[in-house]
N, C-alpha and C positions, 0 to 999 in steps of 0.2 A: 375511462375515456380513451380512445380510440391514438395510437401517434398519427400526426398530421408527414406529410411524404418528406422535410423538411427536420422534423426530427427524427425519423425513422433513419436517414441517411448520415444524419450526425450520428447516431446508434449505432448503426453498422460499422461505422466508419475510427471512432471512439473504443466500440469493443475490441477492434481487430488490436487496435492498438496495446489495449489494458492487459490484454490474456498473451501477445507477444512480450511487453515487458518484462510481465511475471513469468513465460517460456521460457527463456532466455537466462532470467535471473535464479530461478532455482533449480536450473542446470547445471549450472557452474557447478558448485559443491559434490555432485554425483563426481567429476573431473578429482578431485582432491585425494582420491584413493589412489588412482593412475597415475597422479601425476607422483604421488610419493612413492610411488615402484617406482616410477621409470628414472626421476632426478635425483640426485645424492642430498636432499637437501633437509632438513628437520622440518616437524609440522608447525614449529614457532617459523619459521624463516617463509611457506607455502603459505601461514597464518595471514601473516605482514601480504601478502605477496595476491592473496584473495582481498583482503584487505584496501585495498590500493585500488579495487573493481567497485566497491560494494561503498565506500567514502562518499563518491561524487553526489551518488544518490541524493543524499540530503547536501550536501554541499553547494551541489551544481542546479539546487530547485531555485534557490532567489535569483540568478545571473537568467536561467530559463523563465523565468514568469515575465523579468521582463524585455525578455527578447520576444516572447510570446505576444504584448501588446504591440511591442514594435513591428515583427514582423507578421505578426497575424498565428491564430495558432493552427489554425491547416499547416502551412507551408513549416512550422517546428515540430508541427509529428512526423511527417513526411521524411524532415531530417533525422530522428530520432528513430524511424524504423531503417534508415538507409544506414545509419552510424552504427544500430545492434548487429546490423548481418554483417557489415563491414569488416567489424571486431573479430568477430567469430568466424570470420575468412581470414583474419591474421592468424588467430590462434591455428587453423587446420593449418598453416602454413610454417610455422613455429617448430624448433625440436629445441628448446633452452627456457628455461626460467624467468630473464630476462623478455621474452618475446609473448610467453604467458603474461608478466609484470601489464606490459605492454595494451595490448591484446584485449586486458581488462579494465586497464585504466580508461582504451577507446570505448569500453562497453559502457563501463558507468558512467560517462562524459556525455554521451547519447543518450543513455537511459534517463538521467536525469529528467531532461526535455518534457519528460512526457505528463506527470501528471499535472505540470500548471499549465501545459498546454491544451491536453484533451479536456481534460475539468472545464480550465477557463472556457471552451470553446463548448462544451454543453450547458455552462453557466448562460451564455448568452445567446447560444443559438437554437435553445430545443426549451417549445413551450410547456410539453409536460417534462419536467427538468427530475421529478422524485421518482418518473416511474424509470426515467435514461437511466439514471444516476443507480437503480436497484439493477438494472442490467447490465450496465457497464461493468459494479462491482462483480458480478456471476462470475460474469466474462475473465475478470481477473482470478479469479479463483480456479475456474478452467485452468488458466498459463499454470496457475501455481500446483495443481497437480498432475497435468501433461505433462510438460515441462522435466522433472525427474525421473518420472517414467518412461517416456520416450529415451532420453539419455540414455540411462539406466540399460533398457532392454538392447538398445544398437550397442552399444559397451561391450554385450555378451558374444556378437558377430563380428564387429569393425573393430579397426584401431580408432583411437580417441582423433585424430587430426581429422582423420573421415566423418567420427558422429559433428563434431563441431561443424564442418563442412553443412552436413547435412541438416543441422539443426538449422543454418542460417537462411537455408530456401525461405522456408514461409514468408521470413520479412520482406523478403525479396518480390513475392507473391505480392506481401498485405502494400507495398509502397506501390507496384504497377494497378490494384484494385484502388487506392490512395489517390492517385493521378485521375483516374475517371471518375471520380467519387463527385457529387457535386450540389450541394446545401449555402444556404445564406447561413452565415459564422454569426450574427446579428440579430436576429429575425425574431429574437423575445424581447430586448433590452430597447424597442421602439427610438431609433437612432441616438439611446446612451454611449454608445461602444464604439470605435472603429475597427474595421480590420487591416490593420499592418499600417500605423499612421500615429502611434505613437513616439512620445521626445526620449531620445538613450542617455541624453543627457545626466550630468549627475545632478544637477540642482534637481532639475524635474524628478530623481529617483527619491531625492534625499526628501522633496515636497511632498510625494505623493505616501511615502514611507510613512511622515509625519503623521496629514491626515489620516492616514490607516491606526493607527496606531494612539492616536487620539480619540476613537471612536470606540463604540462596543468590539470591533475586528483583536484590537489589545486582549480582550478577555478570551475570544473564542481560538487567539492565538494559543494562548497558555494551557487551554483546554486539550486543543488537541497535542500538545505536546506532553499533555499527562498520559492523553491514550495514544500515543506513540511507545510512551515509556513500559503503557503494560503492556500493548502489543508485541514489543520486541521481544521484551523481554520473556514473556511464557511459549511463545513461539520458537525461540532460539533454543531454552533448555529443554522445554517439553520432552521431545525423543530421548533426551538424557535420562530423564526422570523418570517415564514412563518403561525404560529399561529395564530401571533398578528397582520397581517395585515386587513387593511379595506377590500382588496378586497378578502380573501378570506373567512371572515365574511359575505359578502354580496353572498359569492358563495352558492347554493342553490342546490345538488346535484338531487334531487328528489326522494332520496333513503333513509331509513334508514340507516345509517353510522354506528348502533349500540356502538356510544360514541364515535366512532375513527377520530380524526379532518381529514377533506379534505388535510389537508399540508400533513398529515403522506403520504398521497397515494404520493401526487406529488412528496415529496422528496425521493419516491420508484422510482418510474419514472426515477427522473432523475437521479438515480443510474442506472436504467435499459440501459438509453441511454447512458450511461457510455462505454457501451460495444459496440455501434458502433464506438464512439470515439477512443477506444483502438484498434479495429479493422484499422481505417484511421491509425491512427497515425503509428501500428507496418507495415504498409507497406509501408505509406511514407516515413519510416527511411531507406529505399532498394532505393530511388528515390531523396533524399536531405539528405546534412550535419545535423546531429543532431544538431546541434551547431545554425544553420538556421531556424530550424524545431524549436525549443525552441525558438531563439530572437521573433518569431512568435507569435509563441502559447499564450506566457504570457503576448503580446501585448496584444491580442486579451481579454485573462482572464479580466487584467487590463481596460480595455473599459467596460467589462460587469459586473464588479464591479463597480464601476462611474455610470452605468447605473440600477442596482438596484432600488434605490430609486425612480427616477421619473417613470422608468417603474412602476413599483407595485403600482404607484397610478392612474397609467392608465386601471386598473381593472385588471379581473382575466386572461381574454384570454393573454394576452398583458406578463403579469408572466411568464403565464406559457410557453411562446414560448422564455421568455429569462431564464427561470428554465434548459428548454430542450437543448440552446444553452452552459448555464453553464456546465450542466450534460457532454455534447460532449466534450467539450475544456480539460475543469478538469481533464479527463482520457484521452485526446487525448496525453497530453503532457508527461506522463508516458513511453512509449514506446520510445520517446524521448531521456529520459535522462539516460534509461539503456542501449539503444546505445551508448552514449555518452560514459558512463562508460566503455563501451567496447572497444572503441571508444582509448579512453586516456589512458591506462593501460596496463600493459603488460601479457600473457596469463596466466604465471605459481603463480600472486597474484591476481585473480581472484575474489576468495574469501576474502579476505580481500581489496580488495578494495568494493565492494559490502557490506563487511561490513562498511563499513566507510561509503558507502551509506545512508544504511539503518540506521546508528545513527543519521544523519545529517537530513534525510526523516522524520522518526517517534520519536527520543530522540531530538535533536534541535527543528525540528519544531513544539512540541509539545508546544511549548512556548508560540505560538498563540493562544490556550486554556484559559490558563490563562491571558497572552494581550488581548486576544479577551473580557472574560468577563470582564475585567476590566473598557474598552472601554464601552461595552455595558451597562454596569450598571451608567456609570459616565457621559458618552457623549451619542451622538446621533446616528441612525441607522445608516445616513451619514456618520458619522466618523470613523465608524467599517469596512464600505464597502469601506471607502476611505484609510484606514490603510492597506484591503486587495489588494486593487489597489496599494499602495507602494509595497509590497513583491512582487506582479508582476512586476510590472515597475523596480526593482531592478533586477530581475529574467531577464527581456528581454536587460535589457545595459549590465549585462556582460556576458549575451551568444551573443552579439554584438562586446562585446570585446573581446572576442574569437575571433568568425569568424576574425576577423581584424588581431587580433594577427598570428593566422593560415594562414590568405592569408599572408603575408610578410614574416612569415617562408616559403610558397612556391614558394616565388617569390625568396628566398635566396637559397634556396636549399627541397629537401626531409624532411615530417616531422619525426623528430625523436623517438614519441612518440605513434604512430598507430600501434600496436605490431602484430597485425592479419595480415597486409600487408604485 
């Protein structure tokens, strides 16, 4: 089915935002090699110091969801592309550590903003919601491989203050296309919703928390905070890993690489294929229960976690066709869970449930970071991929217990809790 003009301009308007985010955020780390030439400082001290950028993310999603309903989520992405280019005009401005500190902490303070914002605002404003939601994710996937490349390549011409500079244009671009952009925020949830006429109050946060959380939304919270846990976590080590193995030591490109290991490309790759995943997934959420779609999904993850290690000793080809299966699944399951979200919730807390997403996605599951290296530095490759396969296998029994739960509410009656219906 066809987007109607309505949600084609929440589309538009949504992606510019999702693939700047991700611009912006997996830039920074290209920054980490320059900056440890140019400052006297250790990479534990730049660690803290990246750190202090990358927090807010999941921290800063519950305080933005519900400033999201309060003040509508047009006008917090708005803020959220003006606050990334911002940052990124201090840093070009910056020659100390402290200004970097800085710099990053504006970024991820902004960045935050965005995904109970943009979400909530296609949760309610765009009637085909699974096919937005499969190109928004694209979208994001784009930032996440532009994004270091771009850096990267300007790095090899400019001084870093310059690429930063230059990086921050587009936002700047995506907030004046922002200002003319122009859709009813509303226009699926049949006056469930408002825009920007929500209570900031605390009772009201502490009530509407409640209700959330009382509901099915409790279970699909934990859900996705299990697929937070494996997302970070194989995404962060991956390059590591993909390093250190035999087969891609033995890989032999026939090209000068000019210093860049063969994994960095593959684990671009399978960011790249990221985006047909996101693409299946946001339409199969129009064609099966999210709820389904997820016991799935994280089946499937979970198998090709288990299945790392003996693959990867099967050479390179062999890798790299379960790199590219990984890449698909990982972002396939995404569009999943923000159905879900929309799914379990009721229209007019939107944003704030979104936020509680995104703490549980990027601030809970960030945990796997640190579980992950701990694992890896202490135990075996096995153990870290078999650690991964638990957060999956968790992830698929109780979006299992769900669906269970849900058919017996339907076999009892109407469910109470699909607020779009």
């Amino acid at each position: 089915m066809a987007l109607n003009a309505n949600d084609r301009s929440i589309a538009g308007f949504t992606m510019t935002g999702h693939a700047l985010v991700h611009w912006f955020e997996t830039s920074i780390p290209i920054f980490l090699v320059v900056w440890l030439a140019e400052f006297d400082v250790s990479v534990a001290v730049l660690g803290v110091v990246v750190a202090v950028g990358y927090a807010p993310l999941g921290l800063g999603a519950l305080p933005a969801g519900v400033l999201a309903d309060r003040f509508g989520p047009k006008r917090l992405v708005l803020v959220c592309l003006a606050g990334m280019s911002l940052s990124f005009f201090v840093l070009a401005l910056t020659d100390s550590i402290v200004g970097i500190a800085a710099g990053l902490l504006l970024w991820g303070l902004a960045a935050s903003v965005y995904h109970p914002a943009g979400l909530s605002l296609i949760s309610t404003g765009v009637e085909e919601r699974g096919t937005v939601f499969a190109w928004h994710g694209i979208a994001g996937n784009v930032g996440i491989a532009l994004g270091p490349f771009v850096a990267a390549t300007l790095l090899i011409v400019l001084e870093w203050q310059l690429v930063a500079a230059v990086l921050a244009l587009p936002g700047l671009v995506a907030v004046a296309y922002g200002l003319r952009a122009r859709f009813e925020t509303t226009a699926a949830v049949d006056g469930e919703a408002t825009d920007g006429e929500g209570d900031l109050s605390l009772p009201e946060f502490l009530a509407n928390s409640r209700a959330l959380f009382a509901g099915t939304f409790a279970v699909v919270f934990v859900i996705v905070t299990f697929e937070g846990l494996f997302y970070r976590g194989i995404l962060t080590y991956l390059p590591e890993i993909l390093a250190g193995l035999p087969a891609m030591a033995a890989f032999d490109p026939g090209v000068d690489l000019a210093g860049i290991d063969p994994g960095d490309y593959l684990y671009v790759g399978l960011l790249v294929v990221g985006m047909a995943g996101q693409y299946t997934g946001g339409k199969l959420t129009s064609r099966m229960p999210a709820e389904r779609g997820l016991a799935a999904v994280f089946a499937i993850l979970a198998l090709l976690a288990l299945a790392f290690v003996p693959v990867a000793g099967l050479g390179f080809g062999p890798l790299v066709a379960l790199c590219v299966l990984i890449g698909f699944f990982l972002f396939a399951i995404q569009p999943f869970y923000q159905e879900a979200v929309a799914v379990h919730t009721p229209a007019d807390t939107r944003g704030l449930s979104y936020g509680y997403t995104y703490l549980g996605e990027f601030g809970f599951g960030s945990a796997s970071i640190a579980v992950g290296g701990f694992v890896l530095g202490s135990f075996t490759l096995t153990a870290f991929f078999g650690m991964l396969a638990g957060f999956a296998l968790i992830g698929s029994a109780l979006s299992v217990g769900l669906v269970v739960a849900l058919d017996r509410l339907d076999t009892a009656g109407p469910r109470p809790v699909d607020a779009d219906d």
